[in-house]
C-alpha positions as CSV (number, residue, x, y, z in Angstrom):
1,X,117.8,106.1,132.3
2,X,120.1,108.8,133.3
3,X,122.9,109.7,130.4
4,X,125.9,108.1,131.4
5,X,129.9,107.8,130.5
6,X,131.2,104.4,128.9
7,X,134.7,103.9,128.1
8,X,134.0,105.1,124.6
9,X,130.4,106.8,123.9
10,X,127.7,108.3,125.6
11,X,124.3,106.8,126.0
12,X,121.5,107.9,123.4
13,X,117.9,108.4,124.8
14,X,114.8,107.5,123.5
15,X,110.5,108.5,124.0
16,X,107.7,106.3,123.5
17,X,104.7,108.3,122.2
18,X,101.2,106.9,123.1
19,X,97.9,107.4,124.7
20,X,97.2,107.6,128.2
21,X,96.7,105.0,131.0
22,X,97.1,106.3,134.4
23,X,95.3,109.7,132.9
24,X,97.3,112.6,134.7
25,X,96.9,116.0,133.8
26,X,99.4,118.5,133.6
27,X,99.9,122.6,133.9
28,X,102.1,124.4,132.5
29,X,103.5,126.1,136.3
30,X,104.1,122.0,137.0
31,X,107.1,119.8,137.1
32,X,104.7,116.4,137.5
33,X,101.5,115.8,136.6
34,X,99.0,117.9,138.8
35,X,97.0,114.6,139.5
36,X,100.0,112.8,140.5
37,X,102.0,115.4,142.8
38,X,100.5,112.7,146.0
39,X,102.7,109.8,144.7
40,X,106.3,109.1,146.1
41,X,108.7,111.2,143.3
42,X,112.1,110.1,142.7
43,X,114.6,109.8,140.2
44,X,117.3,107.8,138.8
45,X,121.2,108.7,138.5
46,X,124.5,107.3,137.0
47,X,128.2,108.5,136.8
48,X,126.7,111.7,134.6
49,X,125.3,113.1,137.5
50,X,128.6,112.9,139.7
51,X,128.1,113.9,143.2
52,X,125.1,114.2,144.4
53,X,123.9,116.2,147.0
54,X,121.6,113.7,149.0
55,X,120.4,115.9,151.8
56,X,119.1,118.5,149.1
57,X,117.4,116.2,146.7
58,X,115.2,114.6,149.8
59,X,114.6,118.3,151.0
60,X,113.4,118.6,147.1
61,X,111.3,115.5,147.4
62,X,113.1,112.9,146.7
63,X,111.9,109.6,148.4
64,X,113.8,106.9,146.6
65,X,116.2,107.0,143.5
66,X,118.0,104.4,141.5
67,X,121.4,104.5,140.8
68,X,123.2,102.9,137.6
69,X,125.5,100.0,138.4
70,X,126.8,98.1,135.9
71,X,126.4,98.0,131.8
72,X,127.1,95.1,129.7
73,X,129.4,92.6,131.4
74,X,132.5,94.9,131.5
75,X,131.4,98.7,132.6
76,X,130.6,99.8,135.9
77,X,129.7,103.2,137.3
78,X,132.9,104.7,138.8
79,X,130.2,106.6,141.3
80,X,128.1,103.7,142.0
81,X,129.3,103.4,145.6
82,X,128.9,107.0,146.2
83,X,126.0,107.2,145.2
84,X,123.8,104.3,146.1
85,X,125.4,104.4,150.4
86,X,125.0,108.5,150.3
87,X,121.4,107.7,149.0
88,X,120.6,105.9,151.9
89,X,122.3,107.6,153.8
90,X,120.1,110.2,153.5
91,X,117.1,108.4,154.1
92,X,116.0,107.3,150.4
93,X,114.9,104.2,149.3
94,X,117.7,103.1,147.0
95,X,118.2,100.5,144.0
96,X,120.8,99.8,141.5
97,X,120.1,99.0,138.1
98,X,121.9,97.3,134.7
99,X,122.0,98.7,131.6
100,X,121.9,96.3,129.0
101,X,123.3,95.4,126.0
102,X,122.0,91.8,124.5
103,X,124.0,92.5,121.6
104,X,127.7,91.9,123.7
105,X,126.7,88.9,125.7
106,X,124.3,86.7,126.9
107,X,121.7,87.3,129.8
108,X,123.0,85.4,132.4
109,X,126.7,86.7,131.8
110,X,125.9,90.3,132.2
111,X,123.4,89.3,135.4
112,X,126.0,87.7,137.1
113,X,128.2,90.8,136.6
114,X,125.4,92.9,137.8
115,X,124.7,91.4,140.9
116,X,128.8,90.9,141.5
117,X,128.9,94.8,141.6
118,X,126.1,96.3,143.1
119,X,123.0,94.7,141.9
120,X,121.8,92.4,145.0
121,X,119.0,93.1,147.3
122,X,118.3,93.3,150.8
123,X,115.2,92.4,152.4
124,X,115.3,95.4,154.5
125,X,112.8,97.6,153.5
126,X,115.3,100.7,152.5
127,X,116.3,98.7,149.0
128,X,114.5,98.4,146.2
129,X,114.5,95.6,143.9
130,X,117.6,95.4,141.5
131,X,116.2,96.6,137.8
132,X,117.1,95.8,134.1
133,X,117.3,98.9,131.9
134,X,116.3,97.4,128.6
135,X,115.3,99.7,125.5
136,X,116.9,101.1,121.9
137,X,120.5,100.5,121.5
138,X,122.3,103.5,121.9
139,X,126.0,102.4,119.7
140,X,124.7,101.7,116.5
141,X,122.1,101.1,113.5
142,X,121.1,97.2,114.5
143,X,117.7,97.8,115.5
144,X,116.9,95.7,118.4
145,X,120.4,94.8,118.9
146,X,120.1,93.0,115.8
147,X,118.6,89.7,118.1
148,X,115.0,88.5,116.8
149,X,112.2,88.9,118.7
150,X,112.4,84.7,120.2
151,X,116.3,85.6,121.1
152,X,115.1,88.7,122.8
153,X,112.6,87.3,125.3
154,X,115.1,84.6,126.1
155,X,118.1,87.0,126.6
156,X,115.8,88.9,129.1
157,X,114.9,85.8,130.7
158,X,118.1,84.7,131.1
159,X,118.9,87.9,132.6
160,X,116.0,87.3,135.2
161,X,116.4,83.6,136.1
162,X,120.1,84.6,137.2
163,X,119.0,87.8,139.3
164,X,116.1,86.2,141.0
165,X,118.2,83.1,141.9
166,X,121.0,85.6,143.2
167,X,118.7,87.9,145.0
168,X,115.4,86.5,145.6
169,X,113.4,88.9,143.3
170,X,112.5,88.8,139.7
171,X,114.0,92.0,138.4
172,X,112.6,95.3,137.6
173,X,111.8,96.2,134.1
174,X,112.5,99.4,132.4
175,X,111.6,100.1,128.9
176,X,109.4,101.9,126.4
177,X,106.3,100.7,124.9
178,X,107.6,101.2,121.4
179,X,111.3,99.0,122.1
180,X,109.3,96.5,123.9
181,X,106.5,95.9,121.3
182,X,108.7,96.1,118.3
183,X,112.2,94.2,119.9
184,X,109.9,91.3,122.0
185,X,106.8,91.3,119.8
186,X,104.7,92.4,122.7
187,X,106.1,89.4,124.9
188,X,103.6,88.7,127.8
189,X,105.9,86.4,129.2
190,X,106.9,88.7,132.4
191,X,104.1,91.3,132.9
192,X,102.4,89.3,135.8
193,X,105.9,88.5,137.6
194,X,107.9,91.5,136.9
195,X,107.2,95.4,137.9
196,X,107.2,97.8,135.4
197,X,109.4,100.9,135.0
198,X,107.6,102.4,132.1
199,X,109.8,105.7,129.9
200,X,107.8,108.1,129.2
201,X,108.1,111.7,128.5
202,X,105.3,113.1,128.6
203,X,102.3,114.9,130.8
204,X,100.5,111.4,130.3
205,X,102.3,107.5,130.9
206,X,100.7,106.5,127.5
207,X,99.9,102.9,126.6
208,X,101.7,100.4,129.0
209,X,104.1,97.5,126.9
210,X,101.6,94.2,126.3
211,X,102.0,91.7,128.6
212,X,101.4,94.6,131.7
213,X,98.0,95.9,133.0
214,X,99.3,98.0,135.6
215,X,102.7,100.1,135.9
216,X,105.0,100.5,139.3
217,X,107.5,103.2,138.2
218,X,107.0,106.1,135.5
219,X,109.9,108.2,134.1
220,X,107.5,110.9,133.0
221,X,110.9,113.3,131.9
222,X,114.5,113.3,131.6
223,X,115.3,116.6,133.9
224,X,113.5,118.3,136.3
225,X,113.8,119.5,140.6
226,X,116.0,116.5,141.3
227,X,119.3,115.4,139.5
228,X,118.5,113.1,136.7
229,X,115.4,111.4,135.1
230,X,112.5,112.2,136.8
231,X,110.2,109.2,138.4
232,X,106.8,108.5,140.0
233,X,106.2,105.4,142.2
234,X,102.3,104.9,141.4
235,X,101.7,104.1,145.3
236,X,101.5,105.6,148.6
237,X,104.7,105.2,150.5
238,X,103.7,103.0,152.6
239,X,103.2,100.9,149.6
240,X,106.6,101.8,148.3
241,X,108.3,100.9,151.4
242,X,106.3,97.3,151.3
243,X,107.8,96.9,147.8
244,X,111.1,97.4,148.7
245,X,110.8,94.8,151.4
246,X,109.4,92.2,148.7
């Protein structure tokens, strides 16, 4: 996701290399895939990007964003507010998401902190379901949080059962192929209830994480025309806006 401020460290990013599903092509005068410039771009922001200037990111393109909320059970974005009202505000489509860290505490407790500050959804057609930012672990060696693969799938649906019995909707996902397949051993376990946000950096969205045949939301790079990551809805807008309404 967008880099971000903790209380102590700043977030590490991560690419997934792998061949192509959605096959866009690219040219080098391009910020998105040629193929693609028809879909609904947007992007996703935290506390790194301060204060956004709305108004000019939708007159760049912008038709939705989602904005960082909450990480762990005990951080939340001191711009969150800002943010996610002067996204709508605008006229955006709008979401929050949790960055997690399995490694602190378990599913449920950081859901529940997530939906206490920020992460619920409305119904109403101008919010988009809350999302769980889940990929390599950014403050230290343990790979995959040093949980097993069993432990993982069960923190993450933890994690889900809480947001979907808060909100309504299953959560969300945003990962890398690479975390997923190595940290969940390929779990299929959520690909036909949960939307994928795929991470990506490259002119192509690569293989998709097993247990999905089909991808909602790409982050295809990590700067670009509008402030932060860079994102594609793989719809129309009119099917975006349906999404958002659930």
């Amino acid at each position: 996701m967008a880099r971000d401020h903790t209380p102590s460290r700043r977030r590490a990013r991560v690419i997934a290399a792998s061949a192509a599903t959605l096959a866009l092509g690219v040219s080098a005068a391009a910020e998105i895939p040629v193929s693609a410039a028809g879909k609904p771009r947007g992007h996703d922001v935290s506390s790194h990007q301060k204060h956004v200037n709305w108004k000019k990111a939708k007159a760049k393109g912008a038709r939705f964003v989602y904005v960082k909320a909450t990480e762990s059970h005990t951080y939340r974005n001191p711009r969150f507010r800002h943010q996610y009202n002067g996204s709508r505000d605008a006229g955006l489509i709008r979401g929050a998401y949790h960055f997690a860290v399995p490694s602190k505490s378990s599913g449920k407790k950081q859901a529940r902190y997530f939906m206490k500050h920020g992460g619920r959804w409305r119904a109403d057609g101008r919010t988009l379901p809350p999302a769980l930012d889940i990929e390599r672990n950014p403050y230290g060696k343990r790979k995959c949080y040093g949980i097993g693969k069993a432990g993982m799938v069960n923190w993450i649906k933890s994690f889900s059962d809480e947001v979907k019995r808060q909100s309504g909707r299953r959560p969300v996902i945003y990962t890398t192929t690479k975390w997923w397949n190595d940290c969940t051993g390929g779990s299929r376990a959520f690909g036909s209830t949960h939307a994928l946000w795929l991470a990506h950096w490259s002119p192509t969205s690569g293989k998709l994480p097993r247990g999905w045949s089909y991808l909602t939301f790409w982050q295809h790079d990590n700067g670009g025309r509008l402030p932060g990551d860079q994102d594609l809805f793989n719809g129309s807008m009119t099917q975006l806006k349906r999404f958002a309404r659930g």
